[in-house]
N, C-alpha and C positions, 0 to 999 in steps of 0.2 A: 712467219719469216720464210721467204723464198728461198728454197737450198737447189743443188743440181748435185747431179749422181759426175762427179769426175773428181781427180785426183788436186791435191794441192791447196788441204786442208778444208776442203768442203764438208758442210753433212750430209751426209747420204741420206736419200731418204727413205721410211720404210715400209708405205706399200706402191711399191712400183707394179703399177699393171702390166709394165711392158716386159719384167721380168719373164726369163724365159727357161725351162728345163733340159742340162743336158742330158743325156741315157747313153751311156758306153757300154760294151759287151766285155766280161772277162774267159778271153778265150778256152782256159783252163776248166773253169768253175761253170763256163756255161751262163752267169748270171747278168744280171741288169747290175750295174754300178751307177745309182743317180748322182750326178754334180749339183748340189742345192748350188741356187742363186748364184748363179754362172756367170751371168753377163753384169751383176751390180760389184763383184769381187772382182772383177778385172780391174787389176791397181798397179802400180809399177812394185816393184820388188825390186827394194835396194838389193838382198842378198844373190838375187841374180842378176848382178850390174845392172838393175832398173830395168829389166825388162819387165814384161807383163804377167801378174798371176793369173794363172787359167786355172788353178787347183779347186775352183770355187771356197763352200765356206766349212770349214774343216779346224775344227781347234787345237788339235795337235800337231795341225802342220805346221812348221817354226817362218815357214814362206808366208803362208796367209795373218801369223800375225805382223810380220815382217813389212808385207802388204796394206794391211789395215792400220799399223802404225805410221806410215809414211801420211797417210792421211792428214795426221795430227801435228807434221813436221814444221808448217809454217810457226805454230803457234811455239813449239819449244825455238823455234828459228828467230822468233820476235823477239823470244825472254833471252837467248843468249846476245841476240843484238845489243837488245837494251841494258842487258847487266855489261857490259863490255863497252861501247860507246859511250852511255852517261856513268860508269865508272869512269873512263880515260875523261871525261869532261871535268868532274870533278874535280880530277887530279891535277888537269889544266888551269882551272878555276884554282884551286891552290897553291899551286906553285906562282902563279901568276900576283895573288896576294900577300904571300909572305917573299916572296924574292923581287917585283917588280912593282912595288906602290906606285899607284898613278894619284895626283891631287886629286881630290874632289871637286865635281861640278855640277852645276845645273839640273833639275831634272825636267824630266817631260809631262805636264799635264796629262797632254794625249796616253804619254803614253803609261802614264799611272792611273790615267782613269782605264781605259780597256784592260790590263792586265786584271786591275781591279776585278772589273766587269765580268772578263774570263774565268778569272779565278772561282767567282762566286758560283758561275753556272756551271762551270766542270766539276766544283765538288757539290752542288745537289745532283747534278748526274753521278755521283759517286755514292752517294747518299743512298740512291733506288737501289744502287748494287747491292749495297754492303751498308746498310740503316746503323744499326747497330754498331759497328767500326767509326766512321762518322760522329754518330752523337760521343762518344764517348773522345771519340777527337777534338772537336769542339769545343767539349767540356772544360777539356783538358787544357785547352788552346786560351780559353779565356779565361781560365783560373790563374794562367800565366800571365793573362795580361792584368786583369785585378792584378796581382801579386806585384807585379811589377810597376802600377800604377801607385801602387800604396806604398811599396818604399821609396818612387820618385818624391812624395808628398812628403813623405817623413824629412828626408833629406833635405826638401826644401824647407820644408819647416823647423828642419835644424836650424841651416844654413841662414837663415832670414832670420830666425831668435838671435843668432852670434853675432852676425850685423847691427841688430839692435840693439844689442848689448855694447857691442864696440862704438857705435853712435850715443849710448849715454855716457860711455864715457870720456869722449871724446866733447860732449856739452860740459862737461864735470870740470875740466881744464879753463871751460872759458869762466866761469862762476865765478864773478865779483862781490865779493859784498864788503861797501863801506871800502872800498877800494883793496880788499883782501884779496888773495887767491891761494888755492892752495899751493902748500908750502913745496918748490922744488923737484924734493925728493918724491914727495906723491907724485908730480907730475912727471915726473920720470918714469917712475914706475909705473904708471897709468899707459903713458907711450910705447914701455914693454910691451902690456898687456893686450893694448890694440893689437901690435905685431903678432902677437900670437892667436889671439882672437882671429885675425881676418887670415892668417895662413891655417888654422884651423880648417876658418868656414870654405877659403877656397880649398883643401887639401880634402875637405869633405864633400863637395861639389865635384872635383875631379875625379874620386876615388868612384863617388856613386854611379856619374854619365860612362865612367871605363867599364865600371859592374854590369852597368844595365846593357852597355855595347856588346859584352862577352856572352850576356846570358840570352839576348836573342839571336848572338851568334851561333851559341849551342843549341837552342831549340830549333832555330830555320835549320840548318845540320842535319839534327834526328829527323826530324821530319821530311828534309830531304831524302837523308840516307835508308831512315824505314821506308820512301815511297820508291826510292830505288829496289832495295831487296823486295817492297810488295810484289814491283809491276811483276818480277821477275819467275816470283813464286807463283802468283794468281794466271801469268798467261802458261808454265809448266801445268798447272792445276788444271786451266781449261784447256790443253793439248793432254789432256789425260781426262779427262772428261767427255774430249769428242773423239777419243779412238774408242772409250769403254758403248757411250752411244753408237758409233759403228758397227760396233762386235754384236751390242744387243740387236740391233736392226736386223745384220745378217742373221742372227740365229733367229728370231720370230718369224722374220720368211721363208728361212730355211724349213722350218717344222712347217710353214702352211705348206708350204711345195710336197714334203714327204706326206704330207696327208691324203693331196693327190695321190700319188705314186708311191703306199706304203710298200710293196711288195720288194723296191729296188734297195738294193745294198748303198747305203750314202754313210755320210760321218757321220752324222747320227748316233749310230750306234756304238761311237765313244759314251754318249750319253747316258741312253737310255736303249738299247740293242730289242730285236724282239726276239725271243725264245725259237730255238732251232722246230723248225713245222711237224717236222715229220718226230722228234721225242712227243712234242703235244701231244700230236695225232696219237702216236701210241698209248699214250698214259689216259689220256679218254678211252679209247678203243678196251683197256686193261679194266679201266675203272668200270668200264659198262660188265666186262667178265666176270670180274668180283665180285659184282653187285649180283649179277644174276645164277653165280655159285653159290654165294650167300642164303639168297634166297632161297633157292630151289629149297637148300640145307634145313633150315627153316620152317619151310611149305611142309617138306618129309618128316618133321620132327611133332609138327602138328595135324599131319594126317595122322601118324601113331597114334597120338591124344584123341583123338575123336575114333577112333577104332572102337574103343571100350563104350557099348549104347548106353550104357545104364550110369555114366558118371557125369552126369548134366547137359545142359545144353552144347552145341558145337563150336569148337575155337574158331574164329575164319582166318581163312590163310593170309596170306602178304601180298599183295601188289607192287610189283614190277614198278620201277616207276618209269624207266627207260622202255618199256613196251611203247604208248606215246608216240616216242621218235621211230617206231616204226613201224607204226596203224596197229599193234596188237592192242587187244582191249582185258584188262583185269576179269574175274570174274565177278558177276554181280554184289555178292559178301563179301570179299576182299577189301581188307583194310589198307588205308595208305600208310606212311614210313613214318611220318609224323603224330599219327595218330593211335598206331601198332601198340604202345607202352602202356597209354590207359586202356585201351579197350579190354588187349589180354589178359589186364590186373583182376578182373573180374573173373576169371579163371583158372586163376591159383587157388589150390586146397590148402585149408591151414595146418596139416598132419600128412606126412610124407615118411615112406620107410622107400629105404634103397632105390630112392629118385622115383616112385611111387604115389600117388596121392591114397591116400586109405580113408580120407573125408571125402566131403562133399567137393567136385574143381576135377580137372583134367591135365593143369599145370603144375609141376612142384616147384617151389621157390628157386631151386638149383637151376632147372629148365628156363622157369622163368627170365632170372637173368641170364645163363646163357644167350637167351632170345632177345634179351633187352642188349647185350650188348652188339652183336649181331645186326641188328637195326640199327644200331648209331652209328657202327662201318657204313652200314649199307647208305646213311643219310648223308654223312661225308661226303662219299663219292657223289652221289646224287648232287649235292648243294655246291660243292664244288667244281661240278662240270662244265657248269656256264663259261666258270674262269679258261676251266682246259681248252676251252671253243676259243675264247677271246685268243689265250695265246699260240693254238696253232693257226690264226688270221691275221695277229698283229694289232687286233682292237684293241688291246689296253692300251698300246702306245701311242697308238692314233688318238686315243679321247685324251691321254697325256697332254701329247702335245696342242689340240684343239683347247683344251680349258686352261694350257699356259697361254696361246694366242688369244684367247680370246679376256681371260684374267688378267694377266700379268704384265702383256707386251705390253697395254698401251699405258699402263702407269711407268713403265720403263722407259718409254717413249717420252714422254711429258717429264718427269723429273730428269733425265738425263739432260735432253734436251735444252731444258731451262737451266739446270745449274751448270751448263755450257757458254749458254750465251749471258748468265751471269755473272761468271768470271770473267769474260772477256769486256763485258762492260764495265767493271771494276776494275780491270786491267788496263783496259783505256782511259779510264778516267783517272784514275791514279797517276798513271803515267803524264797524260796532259797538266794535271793539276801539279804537279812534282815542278813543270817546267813553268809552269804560270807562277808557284812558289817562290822558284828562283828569282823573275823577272818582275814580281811584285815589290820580294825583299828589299832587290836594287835601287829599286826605286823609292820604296820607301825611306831606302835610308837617306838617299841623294835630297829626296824630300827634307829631312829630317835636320840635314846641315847646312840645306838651302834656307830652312825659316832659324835657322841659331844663328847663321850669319847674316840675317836680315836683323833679327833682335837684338845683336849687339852693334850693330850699324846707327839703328835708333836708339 
């Protein structure tokens, strides 16, 4: 579906290549201020008399959504059309029925078959929108007419038993036999009985065709009046549908743009901010210090231990693991952070007096864990340093936003999208088929007293 990037209920679309980044300076701060998505947020802005937003795409600013909602205005601009227009029509159509009867006439062929025609193919276009609503319309629609066929039949098969009833005994009067008839008084009474028999059956033919008049009076009605309230709700629903797809567009281009240009101050960082550089910096800078006070502490604690030659083999000391990042190299024996715990377990004595081994070992269990805990400081910082990198550069935020663009935009993209032009195809078909309803019924009915006053002609 072809869209264009301008105002007046469009969809914007959302990877515009020709997007372009602004970069302002903040005099004060010295900083880069990036405008994500500059040139596709430029929209009018009711809240400043309709001029143009140049704030880019920013969601706390009450302008850009002010902005991005106008976007969506034709569509609440239809639904109030429509709820307002074919409500005053309605009321015209009613008043015009109960205060100004006009006789009935003729109908049109033509123009009952096209309506027909219309009718049929606007609601399977209605159908694709909205399946589910439909069927269950339908269902609905010809359970009323069953219904309404069945007690037409009933009726007539009152109606026609009563007649035939009133027809024998109306033979009954003429019954000769041997030149008898009956006596007077039966025939009198007989003659009552017709009278009431045929005001019966007509009083029950009248009542049924006024019944069956009202009752698809009130169905074309609801069905009217619900495809009025639908159109009204479904085209609100899809003007809220295409500012929500708006808002996501801007923001997945907005994050590809910052991923260019992590470093500049954008809105952004309502969302997702990246950590001030220079704490990072420090808190690395600390964590390497720690780690290497640690150590040392450590190394000293186990030189001690190996002092004494005659209480076994030698502890090896600890490796730096931050030496690495700056070409120093461990010593050959040096154990690493990860693997410090079991190696030196093999150097615990199992008899200790006043932090002393007096067996066989060079470590006491006290030392030991002192050393064991020590190490897993020391392994903290270590394991967690990668992060302290990430956020004195901003990488977390950047791969944030890369695996929302790359994840999430384009099923937002697609479902937005479509349940947009969903509703609005529901909303048009609704709408159209509301007025083919109308023009159908009419006709139908014109039809309906055109063949009853053909039937009692013959």
């Amino acid at each position: 579906m072809g869209v264009e990037e301008q105002n007046g209920g469009e969809e914007m679309p959302w990877g515009d290549s020709t997007s372009f980044v602004e970069l302002t300076t903040d005099a004060d701060a010295d900083q880069k201020t990036l405008v994500l998505v500059a040139e596709r947020t430029k929209r009018k802005d009711p809240l400043s008399h309709f001029k143009q937003y140049t704030g880019g795409w920013n969601i706390s600013n009450k302008h850009y959504w002010a902005s991005v909602g106008f976007t969506a205005f034709p569509m609440f601009l239809i639904a109030g059309i429509w709820y307002v227009v074919f409500g005053v029509f309605l009321l015209v159509i009613f008043f015009c029925y109960c205060c100004c009867p006009r006789p009935l006439h003729g109908y049109s062929r033509a123009c009952y078959a096209v309506t027909l025609v219309f009718l049929v193919i606007i609601t399977i276009a209605a159908m694709l929108g909205g399946a589910a609503l439909y069927t269950s319309q339908f269902e609905f629609n010809r359970t009323i007419g069953r219904t309404l066929a069945y007690v037409v039949h009933q009726a007539e098969s009152a109606t026609e038993t009563l007649r035939n009833v009133s027809n024998y005994f109306d033979a009954a009067k003429q019954i000769r036999v041997e030149n008898k008839l009956l006596p007077p008084g039966v025939q009198n009474s007989i003659t009552q009985l017709q009278k009431q028999i045929n005001d019966t059956a007509n009083q029950l033919a009248t009542k049924t065709s006024d019944n069956l008049d009202g009752i698809r009076h009130v169905v074309n009605a609801v069905f009217v009046i619900l495809g009025w309230i639908l159109v009204a709700g479904t085209f609100i629903l899809a003007g809220i549908f295409l500012l929500f797809h708006n808002v996501a567009g801007d923001t997945c281009l907005a994050m590809d743009e910052w991923v260019q240009n992590p470093i500049a101050h954008t809105a952004l960082d309502d969302i997702l901010p990246c950590v001030d550089a220079e704490t990072a910096q420090d808190s690395l800078s600390k964590a390497k210090d720690v780690t290497y006070q640690v150590l040392s502490i450590v190394n000293l604690a186990v030189d001690v231990s190996n002092a004494d030659p005659g209480a076994g083999p030698l502890v090896p000391l600890l490796c730096n693991p931050f030496f690495a990042s700056v070409g120093q190299a461990c010593p050959p024996d040096a154990v690493d952070l990860k693997d410090a715990t079991q190696v030196w377990k093999k150097y615990v004595c199992e008899d200790s007096k006043n932090d002393e081994c007096v067996s066989k070992g060079r470590l006491s269990p006290s030392l030991y864990s002192a050393m064991t805990m020590a190490v897993n400081v020391s392994y903290g910082f270590y394991y967690y340093s990668p992060f302290l990198v990430d956020l004195a550069d901003c990488d977390f935020v950047r791969q944030s936003f890369v695996t929302i663009s790359k994840d999430h935009c384009p099923g937002l993209q697609s479902q937005s999208k479509w349940m947009y032009i969903g509703l609005v195809v529901v909303s048009a078909a609704v709408m159209i088929s509301s007025i083919f309803w109308i023009a159908h019924g009419r006709e139908q009915k014109h039809r309906y007293y055109t063949k009853l006053g053909l039937s009692k002609t013959f």
